[in-house]
C-alpha positions as CSV (number, residue, x, y, z in Angstrom):
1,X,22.6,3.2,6.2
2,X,22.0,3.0,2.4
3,X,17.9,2.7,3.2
4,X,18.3,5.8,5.3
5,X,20.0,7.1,2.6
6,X,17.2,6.3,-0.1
7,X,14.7,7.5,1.9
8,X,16.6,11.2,2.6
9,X,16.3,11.4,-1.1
10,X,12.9,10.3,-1.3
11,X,11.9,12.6,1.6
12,X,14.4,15.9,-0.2
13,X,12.3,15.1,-3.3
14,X,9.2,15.1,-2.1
15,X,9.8,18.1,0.1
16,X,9.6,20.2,-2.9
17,X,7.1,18.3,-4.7
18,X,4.7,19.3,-1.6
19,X,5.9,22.7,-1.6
20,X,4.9,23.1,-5.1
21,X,1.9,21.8,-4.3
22,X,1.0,24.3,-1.6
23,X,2.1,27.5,-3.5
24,X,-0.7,26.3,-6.4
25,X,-3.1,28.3,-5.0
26,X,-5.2,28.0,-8.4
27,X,-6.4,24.9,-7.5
28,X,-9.0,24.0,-5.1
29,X,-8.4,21.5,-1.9
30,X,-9.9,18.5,-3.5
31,X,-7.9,19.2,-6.4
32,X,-5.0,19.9,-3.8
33,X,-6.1,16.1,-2.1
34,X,-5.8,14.3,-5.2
35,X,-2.4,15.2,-5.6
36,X,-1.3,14.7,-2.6
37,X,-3.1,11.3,-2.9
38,X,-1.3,10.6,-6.1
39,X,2.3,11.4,-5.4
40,X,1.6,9.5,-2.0
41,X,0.5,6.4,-3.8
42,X,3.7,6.7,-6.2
43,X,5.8,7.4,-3.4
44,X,4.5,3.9,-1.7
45,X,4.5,2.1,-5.4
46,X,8.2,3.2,-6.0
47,X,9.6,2.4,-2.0
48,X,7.1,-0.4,-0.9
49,X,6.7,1.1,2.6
50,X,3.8,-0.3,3.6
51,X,5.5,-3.7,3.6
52,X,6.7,-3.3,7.2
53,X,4.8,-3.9,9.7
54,X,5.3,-0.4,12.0
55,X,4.6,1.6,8.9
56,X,1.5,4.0,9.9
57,X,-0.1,7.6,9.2
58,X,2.1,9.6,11.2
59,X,5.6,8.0,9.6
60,X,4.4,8.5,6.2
61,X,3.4,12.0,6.5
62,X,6.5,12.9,8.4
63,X,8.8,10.9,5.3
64,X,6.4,12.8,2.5
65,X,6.3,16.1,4.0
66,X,3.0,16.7,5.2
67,X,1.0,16.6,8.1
68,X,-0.8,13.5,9.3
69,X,-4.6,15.3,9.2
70,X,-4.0,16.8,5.5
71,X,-2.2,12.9,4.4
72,X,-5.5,11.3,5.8
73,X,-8.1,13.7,4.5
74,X,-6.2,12.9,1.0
75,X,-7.0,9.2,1.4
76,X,-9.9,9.5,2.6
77,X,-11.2,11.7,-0.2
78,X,-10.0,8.4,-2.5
79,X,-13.2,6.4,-0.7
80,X,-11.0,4.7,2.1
81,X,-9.7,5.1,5.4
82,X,-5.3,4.9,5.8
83,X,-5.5,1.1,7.3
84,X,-8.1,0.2,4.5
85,X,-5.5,1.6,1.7
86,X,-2.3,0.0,3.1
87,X,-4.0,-3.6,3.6
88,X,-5.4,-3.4,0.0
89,X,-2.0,-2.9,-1.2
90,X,-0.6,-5.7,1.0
91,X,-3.2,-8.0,-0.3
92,X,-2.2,-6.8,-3.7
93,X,1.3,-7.9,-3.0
94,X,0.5,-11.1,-1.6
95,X,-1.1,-11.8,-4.8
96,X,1.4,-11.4,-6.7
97,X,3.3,-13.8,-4.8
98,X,0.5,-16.6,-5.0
99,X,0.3,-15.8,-8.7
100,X,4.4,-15.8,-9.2
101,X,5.5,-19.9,-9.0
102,X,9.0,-18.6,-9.0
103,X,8.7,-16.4,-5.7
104,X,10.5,-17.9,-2.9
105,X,8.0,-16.8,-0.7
106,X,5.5,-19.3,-2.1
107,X,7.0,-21.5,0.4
108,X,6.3,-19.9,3.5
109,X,2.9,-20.3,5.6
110,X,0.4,-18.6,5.3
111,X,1.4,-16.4,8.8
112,X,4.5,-16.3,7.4
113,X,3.6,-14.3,4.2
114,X,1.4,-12.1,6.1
115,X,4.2,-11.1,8.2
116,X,6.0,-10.5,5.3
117,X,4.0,-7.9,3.3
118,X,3.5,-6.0,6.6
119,X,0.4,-7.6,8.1
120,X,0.6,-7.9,12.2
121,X,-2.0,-10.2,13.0
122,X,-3.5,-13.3,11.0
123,X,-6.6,-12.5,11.5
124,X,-6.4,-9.0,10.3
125,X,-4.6,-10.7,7.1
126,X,-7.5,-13.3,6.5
127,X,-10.0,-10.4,6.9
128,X,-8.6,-8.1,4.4
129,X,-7.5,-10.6,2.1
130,X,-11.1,-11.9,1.9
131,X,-12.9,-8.5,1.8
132,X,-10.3,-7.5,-1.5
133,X,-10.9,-11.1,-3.4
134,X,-14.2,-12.7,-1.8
135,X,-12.5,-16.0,-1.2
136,X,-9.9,-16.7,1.1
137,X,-6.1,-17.0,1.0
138,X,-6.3,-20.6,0.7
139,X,-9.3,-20.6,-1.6
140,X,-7.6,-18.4,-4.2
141,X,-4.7,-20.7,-4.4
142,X,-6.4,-23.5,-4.7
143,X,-8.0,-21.7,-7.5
144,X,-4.8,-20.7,-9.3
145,X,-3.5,-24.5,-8.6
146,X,-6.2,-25.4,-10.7
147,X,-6.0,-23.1,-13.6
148,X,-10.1,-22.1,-12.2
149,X,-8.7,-18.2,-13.3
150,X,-5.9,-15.9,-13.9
151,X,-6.4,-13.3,-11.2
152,X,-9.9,-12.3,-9.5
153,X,-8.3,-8.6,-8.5
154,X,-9.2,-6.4,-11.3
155,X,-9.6,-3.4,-9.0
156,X,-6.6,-1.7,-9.6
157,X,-6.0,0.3,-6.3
């Protein structure tokens, strides 16, 4: 009840955020997509939606306010496809878990932590997780065991 809750707000705040954005008639679609773009990634930084694993295009333009085609052409206008956009920030998440000793979910599997930050299949997981850092999931930790870097994701999403 109190997530439904949150997300009422989130939706009721966002309603007249997009609303706003419509009536600004000054600016030009692309403009137009980059704000949408924007306030979607906030909206995803601030309630970590994409961690579940149903979350897709037509729930998140529904919660935000928008429709799913003017959502998509947003994202896609950022260089990247919906699916590409959620998994990057799922991989980002599972780095910070890898990189955090004290995060409890350090001790789940590998599976396990994909299924945790939202991911449905292993495969996809490996996949994504690879094309973001260039190694894979066990690679990079056995990297950070070894003090061999810091981070390798510099690309801030």
């Amino acid at each position: 009840e109190e997530e439904e809750k949150e997300t009422n707000n989130a939706r009721i705040n966002f309603d007249e955020e997009i609303k706003e954005l419509n009536n600004s008639i000054n600016l030009s679609n692309h403009q137009k997509e980059i704000l949408l773009f924007n306030r979607f990634e906030g909206w995803l930084e601030e309630y970590k939606y994409f961690l579940k694993p149903n979350f897709d295009l037509n729930w998140a333009a529904r919660e935000i306010g928008t429709n799913r085609s003017y959502l998509s052409k947003s994202i896609n206008s950022q260089g990247f496809g919906f699916s590409e956009y959620i998994n990057k920030l799922r991989i980002k998440e599972v780095i910070k878990i890898f990189e955090n000793e004290n995060d409890i979910r350090n001790n789940l599997s590998l599976p396990e932590i994909a299924s945790k930050v939202g991911f449905n299949t292993v495969s996809v997981f490996y996949n994504s997780f690879q094309k973001e850092t260039g190694m894979t999931p066990f690679q990079y930790k056995d990297n950070l065991k070894q003090g061999k870097f810091h981070s390798v994701y510099e690309n801030e999403i």
